[in-house]
N, C-alpha and C positions, 0 to 999 in steps of 0.2 A: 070402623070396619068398612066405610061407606067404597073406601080405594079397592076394596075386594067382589065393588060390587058387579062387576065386570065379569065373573067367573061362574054368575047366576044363572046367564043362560045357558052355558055348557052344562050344566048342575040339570036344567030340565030339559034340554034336548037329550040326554043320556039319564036320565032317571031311574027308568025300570030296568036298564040294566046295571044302573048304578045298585039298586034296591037286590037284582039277584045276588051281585057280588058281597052287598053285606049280610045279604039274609044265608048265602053258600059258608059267611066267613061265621056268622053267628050260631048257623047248628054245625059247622067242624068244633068250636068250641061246646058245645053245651053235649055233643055227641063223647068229647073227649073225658070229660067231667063224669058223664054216665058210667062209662067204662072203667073208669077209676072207682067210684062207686061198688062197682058189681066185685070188685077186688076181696071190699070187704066179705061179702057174702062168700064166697070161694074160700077165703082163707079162714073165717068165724064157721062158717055151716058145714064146710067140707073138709077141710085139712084139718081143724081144730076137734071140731063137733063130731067128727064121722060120718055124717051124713051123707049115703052117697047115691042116694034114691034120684036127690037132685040134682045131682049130674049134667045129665041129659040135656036139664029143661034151663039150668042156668048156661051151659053150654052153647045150647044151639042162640040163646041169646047173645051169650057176651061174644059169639062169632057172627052173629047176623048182624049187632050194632057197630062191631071192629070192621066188617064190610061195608056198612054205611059209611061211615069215619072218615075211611078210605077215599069212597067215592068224593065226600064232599070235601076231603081233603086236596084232591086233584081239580073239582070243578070251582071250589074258589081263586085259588091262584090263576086259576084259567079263564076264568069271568073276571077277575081285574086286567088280566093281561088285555083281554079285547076290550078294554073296558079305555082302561090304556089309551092304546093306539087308534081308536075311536076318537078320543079327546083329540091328542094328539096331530091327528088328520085334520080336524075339523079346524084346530087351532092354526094350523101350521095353514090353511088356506085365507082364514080368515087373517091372519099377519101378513102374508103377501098382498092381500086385498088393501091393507093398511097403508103398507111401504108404497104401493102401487098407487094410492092417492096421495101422496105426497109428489108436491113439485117436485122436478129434477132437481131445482137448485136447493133444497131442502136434501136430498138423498145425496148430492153431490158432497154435501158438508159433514153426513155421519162420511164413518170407515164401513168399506165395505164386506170388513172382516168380521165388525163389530155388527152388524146386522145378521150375518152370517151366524154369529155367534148367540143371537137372540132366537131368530127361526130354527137353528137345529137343537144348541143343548139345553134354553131357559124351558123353551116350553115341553121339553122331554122331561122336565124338573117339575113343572105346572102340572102336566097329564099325567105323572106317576106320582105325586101328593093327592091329586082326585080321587083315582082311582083305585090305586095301593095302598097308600098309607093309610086316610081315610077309614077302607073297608072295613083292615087289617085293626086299626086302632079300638076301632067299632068293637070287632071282635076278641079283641085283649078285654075292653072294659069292661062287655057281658060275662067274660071269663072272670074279670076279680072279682064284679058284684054276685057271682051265682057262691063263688068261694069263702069269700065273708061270711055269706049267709049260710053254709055249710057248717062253718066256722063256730058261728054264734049258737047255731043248732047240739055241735057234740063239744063245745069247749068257748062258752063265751069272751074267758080271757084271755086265749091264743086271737079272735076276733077283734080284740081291743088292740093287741100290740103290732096286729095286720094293717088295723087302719092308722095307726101310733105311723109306720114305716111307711105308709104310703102319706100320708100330710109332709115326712121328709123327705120325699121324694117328688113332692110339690113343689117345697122349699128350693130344693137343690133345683126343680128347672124353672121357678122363676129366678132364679140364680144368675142359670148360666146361660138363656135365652138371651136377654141382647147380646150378650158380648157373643155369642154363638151368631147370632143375627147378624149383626155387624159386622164379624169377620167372614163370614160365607159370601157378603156381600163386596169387601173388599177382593178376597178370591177371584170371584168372576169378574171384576173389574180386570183385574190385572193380568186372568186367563186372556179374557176379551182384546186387551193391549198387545199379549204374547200373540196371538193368532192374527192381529191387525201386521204387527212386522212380520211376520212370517210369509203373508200371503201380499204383504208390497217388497218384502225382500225375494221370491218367487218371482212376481212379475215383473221386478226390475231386472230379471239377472244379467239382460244384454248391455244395461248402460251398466251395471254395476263391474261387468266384465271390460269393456271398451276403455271407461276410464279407472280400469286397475284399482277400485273401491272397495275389493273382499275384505280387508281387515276393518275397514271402516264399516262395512255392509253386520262384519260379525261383533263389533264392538256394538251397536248399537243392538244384536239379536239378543246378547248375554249382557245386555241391561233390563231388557226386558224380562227375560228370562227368571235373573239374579230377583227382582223385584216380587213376581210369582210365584220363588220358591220360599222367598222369605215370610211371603204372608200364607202360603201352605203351609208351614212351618209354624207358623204360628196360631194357626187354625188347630192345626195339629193339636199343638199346649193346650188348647183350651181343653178339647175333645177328649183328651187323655187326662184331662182332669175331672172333668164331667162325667167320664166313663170309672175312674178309680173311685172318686167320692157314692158314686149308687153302687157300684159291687159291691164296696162293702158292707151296704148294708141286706144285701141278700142273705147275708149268715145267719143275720140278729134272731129269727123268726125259727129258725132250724135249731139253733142252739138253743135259745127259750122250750122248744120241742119238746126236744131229747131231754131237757133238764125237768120239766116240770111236766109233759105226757109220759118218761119214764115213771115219776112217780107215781101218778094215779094210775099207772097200767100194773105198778109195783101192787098197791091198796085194791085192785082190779076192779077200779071205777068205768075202765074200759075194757076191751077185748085188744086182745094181738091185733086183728085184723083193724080195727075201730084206728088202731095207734098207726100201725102201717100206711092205710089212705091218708089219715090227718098227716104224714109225714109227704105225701105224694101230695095232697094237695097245697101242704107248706111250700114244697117247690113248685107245682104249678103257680101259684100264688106268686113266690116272691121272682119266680121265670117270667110273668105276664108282668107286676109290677116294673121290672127292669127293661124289661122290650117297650113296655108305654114311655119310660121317662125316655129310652135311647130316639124311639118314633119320635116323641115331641121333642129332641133335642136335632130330630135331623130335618123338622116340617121345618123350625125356625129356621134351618140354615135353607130347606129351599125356599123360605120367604125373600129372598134375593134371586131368584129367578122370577118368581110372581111378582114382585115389582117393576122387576128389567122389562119383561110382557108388559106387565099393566100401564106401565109407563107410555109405552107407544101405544097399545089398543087404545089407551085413553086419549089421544088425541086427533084432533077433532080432522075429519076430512079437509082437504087445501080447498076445496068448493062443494058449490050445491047444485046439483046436477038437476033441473027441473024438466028442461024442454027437449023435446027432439023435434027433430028439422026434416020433414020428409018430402019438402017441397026441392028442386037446385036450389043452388045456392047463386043469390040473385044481386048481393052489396057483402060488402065487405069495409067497415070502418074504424078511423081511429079517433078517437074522441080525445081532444086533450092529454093524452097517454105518457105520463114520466115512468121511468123505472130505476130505483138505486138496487142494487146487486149488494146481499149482506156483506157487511166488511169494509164495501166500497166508500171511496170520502167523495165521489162526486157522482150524478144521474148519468147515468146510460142513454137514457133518452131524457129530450124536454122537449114537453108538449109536442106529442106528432097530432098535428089532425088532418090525414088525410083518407081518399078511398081508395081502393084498389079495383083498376077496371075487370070485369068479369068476360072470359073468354079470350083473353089477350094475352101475351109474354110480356111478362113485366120484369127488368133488370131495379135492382138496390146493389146500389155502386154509393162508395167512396171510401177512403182512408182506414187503414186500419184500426182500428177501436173506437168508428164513429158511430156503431151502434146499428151496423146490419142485419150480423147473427142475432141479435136480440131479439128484431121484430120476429124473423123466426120463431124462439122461443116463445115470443109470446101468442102466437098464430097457434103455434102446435099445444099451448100451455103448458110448457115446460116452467114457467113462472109469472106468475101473474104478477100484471102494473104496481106499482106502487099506489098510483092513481090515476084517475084516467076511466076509460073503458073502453073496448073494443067490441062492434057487434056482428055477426055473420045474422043477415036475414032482420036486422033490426034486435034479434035476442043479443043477452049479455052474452058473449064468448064463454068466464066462466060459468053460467047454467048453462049449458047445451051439454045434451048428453054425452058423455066418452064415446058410445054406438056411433052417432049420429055425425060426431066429430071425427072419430077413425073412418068412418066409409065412406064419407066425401072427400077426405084432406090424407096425405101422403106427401112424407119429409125423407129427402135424403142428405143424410151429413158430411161434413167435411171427412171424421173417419168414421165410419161405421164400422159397429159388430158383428163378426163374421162367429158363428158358432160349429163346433167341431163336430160336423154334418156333412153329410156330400154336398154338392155346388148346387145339387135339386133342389133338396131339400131346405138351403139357407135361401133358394127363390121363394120358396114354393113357405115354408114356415108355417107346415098343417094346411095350407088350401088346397084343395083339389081341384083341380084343371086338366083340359085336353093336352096331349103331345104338343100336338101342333101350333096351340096357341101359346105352351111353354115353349116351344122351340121359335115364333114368332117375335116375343119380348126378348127374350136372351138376346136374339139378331136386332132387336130396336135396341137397345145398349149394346150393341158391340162385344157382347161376351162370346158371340163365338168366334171372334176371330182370335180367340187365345185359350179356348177350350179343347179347341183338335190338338193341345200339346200335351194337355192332360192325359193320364195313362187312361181313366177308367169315364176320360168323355166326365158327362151330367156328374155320374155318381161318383166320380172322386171325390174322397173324403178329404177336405180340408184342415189344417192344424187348427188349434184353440186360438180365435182372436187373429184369425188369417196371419198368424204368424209366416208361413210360406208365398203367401200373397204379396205381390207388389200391390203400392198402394192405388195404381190404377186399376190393377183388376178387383180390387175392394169397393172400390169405387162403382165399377160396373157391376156389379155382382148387385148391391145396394139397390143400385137401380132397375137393377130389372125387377125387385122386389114390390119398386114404388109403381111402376109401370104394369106387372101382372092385375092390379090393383082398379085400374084403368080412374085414376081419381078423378073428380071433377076440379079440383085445388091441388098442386101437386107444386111442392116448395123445396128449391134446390140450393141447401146452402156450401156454397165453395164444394160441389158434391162435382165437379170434374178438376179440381186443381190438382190432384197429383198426373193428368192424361198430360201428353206433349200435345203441342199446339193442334198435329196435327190428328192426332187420335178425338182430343177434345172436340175440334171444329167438324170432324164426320158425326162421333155421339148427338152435337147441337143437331146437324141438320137433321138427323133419323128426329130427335126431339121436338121440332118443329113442325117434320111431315106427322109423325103419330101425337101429336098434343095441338093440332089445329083447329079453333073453335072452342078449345078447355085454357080455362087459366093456369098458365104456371108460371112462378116468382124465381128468379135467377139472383140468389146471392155472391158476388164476383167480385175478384178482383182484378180480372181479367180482362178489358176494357175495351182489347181485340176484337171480342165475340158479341157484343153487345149493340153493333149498331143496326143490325134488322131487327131488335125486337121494337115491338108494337108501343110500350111505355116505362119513360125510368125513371125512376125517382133517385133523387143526388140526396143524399146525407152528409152533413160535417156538424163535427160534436154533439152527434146524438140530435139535431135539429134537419130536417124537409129545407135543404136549400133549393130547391129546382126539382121541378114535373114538366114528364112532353118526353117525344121523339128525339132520337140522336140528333139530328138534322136542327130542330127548335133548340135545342140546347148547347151546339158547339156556339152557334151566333149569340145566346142569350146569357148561359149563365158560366161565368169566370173559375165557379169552383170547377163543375164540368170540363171546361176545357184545360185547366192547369191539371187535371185526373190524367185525360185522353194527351195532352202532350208528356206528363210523367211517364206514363206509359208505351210513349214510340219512342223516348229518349232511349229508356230502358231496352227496348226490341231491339234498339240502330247500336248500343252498345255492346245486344249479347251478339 
């Protein structure tokens, strides 16, 4: 049980209102039992007997406790509901906290359907077994043990073939519990897979349209599909087996009843009334027996939710956050630093060991998949080294706190995420700021020279994933993000390559005048724009070939200059 042990703190951060929902669920039950009870007295003392003195006083009871009933009929279902979605909230922030500490390149590798699918429906399955089933089970059980014992009081061997029925009702759900297990679990797999195509079949629709892909886009939907329905389907069989084998035996107890409290009501070992309740409480009885084994046969199937959860909360954070850095930031190092990318058959990096000057533009140039974007990544820790280490301030990079790490440092990417928000609002991402100095950064990226086309200015709302967006104005939008920010480190990867030369080279210079004195790292392929800045570092395969000035480097180093001639070859040809 120890894999469960994860659901412990939920269990005492909501306690006492765990405690009212079952204490609500345990007097609805013992409230109901009462009143069944008073049946007899009504039908033996008053209907039978004549007695009608007591009227009145049975009366104003058995309606004073039917208004109890009532009440706590209403307030338990209602004290799990908030009981519920209490869990639910708490869970559902702490799983993003989860996913949130995972490297990118770890989240990169789930679907993000499949995630999708763990934060909204496993743990709506998690927090309505806490708090529902739970309660509810709770107060099934206190209902069979107070009836037994009823049982054993006016008829001990209707008592015996109650518990005779509930041992086979044991039976039957250690029965059908794994294969119940098992298939709820295959289900959500397969749900999980159905709603992964769905939502890349969704997001592809433009290429899927271009290159004329529909029948191939729907072949691959109704396999998915076909797969899902099959193991519904078979979930089904089981469930309808599990649910025919205990009905039946809801009769056994009733029949025994009738056959054998007919006859001692015949011999009049009991009264009318005595027979009547014993028959009510036969079917509460064998009503609460059948809702227990249904409950336990539906907790097992959301035991494949609680897993899918526990699977990931159990996993441990990508680092250990210890230090925060409230000094600037003064060094910047790479120590020996490889990186293999999972999957990959060769490093990303080998061995960088260099520093990055502080207060300066610094350009990382060279060749396509020599391992630019990467130092990136590892800067911002999107994924940490293989080995190696990196330190801002002399700290390990990974200890430094997420805080301490986001309010000095500001990345903007080749294509960033634009969210379906006004143009303010995707600057601004909950901060609050002056007009004027929102209206100062938009003009240091260049967004307002393509925002007077916008209908609504600032507050036009944007499509999902700037689908209406050119990729330059994606681009600038990004950045005025990274710039509202005003970082001390601010890291540009290929974040002006979709601007034309000439758009680019005005953005650089507004970059230049408003980032002078602050460091920021220029990841380019662009080799044009590179020769004012202050220092470059030249990369090929993933190795520090050359450091220094444009000017030290055309003279010095060969990779360098075959980069800077590839690239005017390129300009004299377009």
């Amino acid at each position: 049980m120890h894999k469960y042990a994860w659901i412990v703190p939920y269990l005492n951060e909501n306690k006492w209102r765990l405690f009212l929902g079952i204490l609500f669920a345990i007097i609805e039950a013992g409230l109901g039992i009462v009143l069944l009870s008073i049946e007899r007295t009504i039908i033996d003392d008053i209907i039978v007997s004549g007695n009608t003195k007591i009227i009145p006083e049975v009366f104003s009871i058995f309606i004073s406790l039917a208004l109890l009933y009532f009440v706590f009929m209403f307030l338990s279902p209602y004290q799990n509901f908030i009981n519920q979605f209490s869990i639910f909230k708490r869970l559902n922030q702490d799983l993003m906290r989860k996913v949130q500490s995972k490297t990118i390149i770890d989240i990169q590798q789930e679907r993000t359907a499949k995630l999708a699918n763990i934060v909204g429906s496993d743990i709506l399955g998690v927090s309505s077994t806490i708090a529902d089933y739970i309660p509810n089970s709770l107060r099934t059980i206190t209902r069979v043990v107070v009836l037994v014992t009823m049982f054993t009081y006016y008829t001990p061997l209707l008592a015996l073939v109650a518990i005779m029925v509930s041992v086979i009702y044991y039976i039957l759900a250690a029965r059908f519990s794994s294969r119940i297990q098992s298939s709820a679990r295959e289900v959500q797999e397969k749900r999980a897979q159905l709603l992964v195509e769905i939502q890349e079949s969704i997001a592809s629709t433009r290429e899927v349209l271009v290159y004329d892909r529909i029948d191939w886009e729907q072949r691959k939907l109704d396999k998915a599909y076909n797969k899902y329905y099959r193991q519904v389907m078979l979930e089904g069989r089981i469930v309808n087996q599990q649910f025919a084998a205990g009905d039946m035996l809801r009769w056994l107890p009733t029949v025994f009843l009738f056959v054998y409290g007919g006859i001692i009501l015949i011999y009049s070992s009991i009264t009318i009334g005595t027979f009547i309740i014993l028959y009510q409480f036969t079917y509460q009885l064998m009503f609460s027996l059948q809702e227990l084994y249904n409950a336990a046969m539906k907790v097992f199937g959301k035991l494949a939710h609680i897993d899918r959860v526990g699977r990931l909360m159990g996993q441990q954070p990508a680092r250990s956050l210890e230090f925060t850095i409230e000094e600037p930031i003064k060094s910047i190092r790479f120590h020996d630093v490889y990186l293999m990318y999972p999957e990959a058959a060769n490093y990303a990096l080998k061995g960088l060991s260099f520093h990055i000057p502080m207060g300066k533009s610094i350009a990382i140039v060279g060749k396509s998949g020599c391992g630019k974007s990467s130092i990136a990544k590892l800067l911002i820790r999107f994924t940490p080294p293989t080995s190696g280490n990196i330190t801002i301030n002399n700290y390990p990079i990974e200890q430094v706190s997420n805080e301490s790490l986001t309010s000095k440092c500001a990345v903007v990417l080749q294509d960033p995420y634009i969210f379906k928000e006004s143009v303010k609002n995707n600057v601004l991402l909950g901060n609050e700021v002056s007009e004027g100095y929102l209206s100062q950064v938009l003009d240091d990226a260049c967004v307002n020279d393509f925002i007077s086309t916008f209908p609504d200015g600032y507050d036009t709302v944007v499509s999902e994933r700037g689908s209406t967006l050119s990729g330059g104005q994606k681009q600038r939008i990004a950045l005025s993000r990274a710039l509202l920010r005003n970082p001390e480190l601010l890291i540009l990867d290929e974040a002006t390559s979709a601007l034309d030369l000439q758009t680019e080279l005005k953005v650089l210079n507004k970059l230049h005048e408003v980032r002078k004195g602050k460091t920021t790292i220029y990841i380019t392929h662009n080799l044009r724009t590179i020769k004012e800045m202050d220092h470059i570092i030249v990369l090929d395969e993933g190795k520090v070939v050359g450091e220094g000035t444009h000017d030290q480097l055309i003279n010095t180093n060969s990779c360098y200059r075959d980069l800077i001639g590839h690239t005017l070859q390129v300009s004299n040809t377009k």
